[in-house]
C-alpha positions in Angstrom: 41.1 -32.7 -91.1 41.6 -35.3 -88.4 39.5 -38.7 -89.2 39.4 -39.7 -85.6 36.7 -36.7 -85.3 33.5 -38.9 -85.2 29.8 -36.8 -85.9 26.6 -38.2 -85.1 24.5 -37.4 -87.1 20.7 -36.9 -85.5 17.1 -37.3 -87.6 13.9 -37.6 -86.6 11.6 -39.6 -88.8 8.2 -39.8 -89.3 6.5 -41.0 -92.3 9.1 -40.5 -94.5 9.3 -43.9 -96.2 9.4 -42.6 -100.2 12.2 -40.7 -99.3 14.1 -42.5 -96.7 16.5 -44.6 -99.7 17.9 -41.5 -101.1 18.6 -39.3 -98.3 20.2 -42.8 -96.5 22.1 -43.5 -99.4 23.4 -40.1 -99.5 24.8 -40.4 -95.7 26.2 -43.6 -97.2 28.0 -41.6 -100.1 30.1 -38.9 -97.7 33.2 -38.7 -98.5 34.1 -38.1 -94.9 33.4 -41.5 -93.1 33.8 -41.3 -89.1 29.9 -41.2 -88.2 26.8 -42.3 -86.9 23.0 -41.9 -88.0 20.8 -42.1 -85.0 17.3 -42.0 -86.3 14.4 -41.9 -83.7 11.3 -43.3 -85.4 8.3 -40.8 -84.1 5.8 -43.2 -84.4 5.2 -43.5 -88.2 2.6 -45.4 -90.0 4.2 -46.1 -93.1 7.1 -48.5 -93.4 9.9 -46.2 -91.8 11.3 -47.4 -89.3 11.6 -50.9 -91.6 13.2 -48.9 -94.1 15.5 -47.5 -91.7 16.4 -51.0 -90.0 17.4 -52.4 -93.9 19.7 -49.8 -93.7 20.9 -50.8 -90.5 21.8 -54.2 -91.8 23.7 -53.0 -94.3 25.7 -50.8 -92.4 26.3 -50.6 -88.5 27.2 -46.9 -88.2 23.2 -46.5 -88.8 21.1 -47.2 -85.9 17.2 -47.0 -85.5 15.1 -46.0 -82.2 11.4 -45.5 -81.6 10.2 -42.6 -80.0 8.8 -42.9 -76.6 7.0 -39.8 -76.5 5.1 -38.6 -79.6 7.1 -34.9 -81.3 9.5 -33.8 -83.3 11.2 -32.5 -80.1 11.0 -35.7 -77.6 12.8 -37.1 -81.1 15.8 -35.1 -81.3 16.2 -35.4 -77.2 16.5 -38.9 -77.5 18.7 -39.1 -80.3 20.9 -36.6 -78.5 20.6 -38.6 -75.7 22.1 -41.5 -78.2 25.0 -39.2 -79.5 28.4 -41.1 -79.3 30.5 -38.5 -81.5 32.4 -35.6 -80.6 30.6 -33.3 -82.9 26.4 -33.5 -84.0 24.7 -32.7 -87.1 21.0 -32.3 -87.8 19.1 -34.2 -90.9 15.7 -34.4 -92.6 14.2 -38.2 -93.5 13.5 -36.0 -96.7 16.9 -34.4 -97.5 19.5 -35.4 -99.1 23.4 -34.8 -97.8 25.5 -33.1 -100.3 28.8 -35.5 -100.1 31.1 -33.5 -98.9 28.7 -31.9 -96.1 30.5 -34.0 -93.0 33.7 -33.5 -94.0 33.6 -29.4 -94.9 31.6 -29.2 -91.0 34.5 -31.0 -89.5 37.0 -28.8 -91.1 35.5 -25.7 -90.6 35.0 -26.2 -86.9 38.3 -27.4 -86.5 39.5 -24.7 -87.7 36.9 -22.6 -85.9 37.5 -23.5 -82.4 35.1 -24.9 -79.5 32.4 -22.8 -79.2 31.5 -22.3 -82.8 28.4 -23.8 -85.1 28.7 -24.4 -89.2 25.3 -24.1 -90.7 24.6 -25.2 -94.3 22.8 -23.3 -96.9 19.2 -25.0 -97.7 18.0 -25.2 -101.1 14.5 -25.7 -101.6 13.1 -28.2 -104.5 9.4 -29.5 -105.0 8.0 -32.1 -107.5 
């Protein structure tokens, strides 16, 4: 695995406040530790985007926009727009990152080649 390898790490957010502290903290937890979170804000109500902007204080490779144009798409343009790493990764305000997601995707595309995609198995959980 080469550490230089930085992901960015894209999520659109909106309304996500009750869940925003764990799936943060579980970016915060990867084992692998050359990234960014972008987060575009798509104009919440709740306290997201405050939420997100502690976060921000605490650690600079977390970075918080506001969406300009109202959608889950206009979101994740402008994040991409915002990438600074040499590989991108998708995230949910409400899921959390298993630790060792970033660096098993950086491994396996390395090994992969240009050209190739690593998807992640989902698993569903409800209250």
């Amino acid at each position: 695995m080469d550490s230089k390898t930085k992901v960015s790490i894209i999520m659109p957010v909106y309304n996500e406040q009750k869940y925003l502290d764990e799936c943060l903290t579980s970016i915060l937890n990867q084992d692998y530790e050359n990234w960014e979170l972008i987060a575009v804000d798509d104009f919440s109500t709740d306290q997201s985007y405050e939420v997100i902007g502690q976060f921000c204080q605490k650690d600079p490779r977390i970075k918080v926009f506001k969406n300009e144009e109202k959608g889950i798409i206009p979101a994740l343009k402008k994040a991409f727009l915002l990438v600074n790493g040499d590989m991108v990764t998708r995230m949910d305000a409400d899921d959390i990152m298993p630790t060792e997601k970033l660096k098993l995707m950086v491994n396996e595309l390395a090994a992969s080649g240009r050209g190739n995609i690593v998807s992640g198995k989902v698993k569903y959980f409800s209250d």
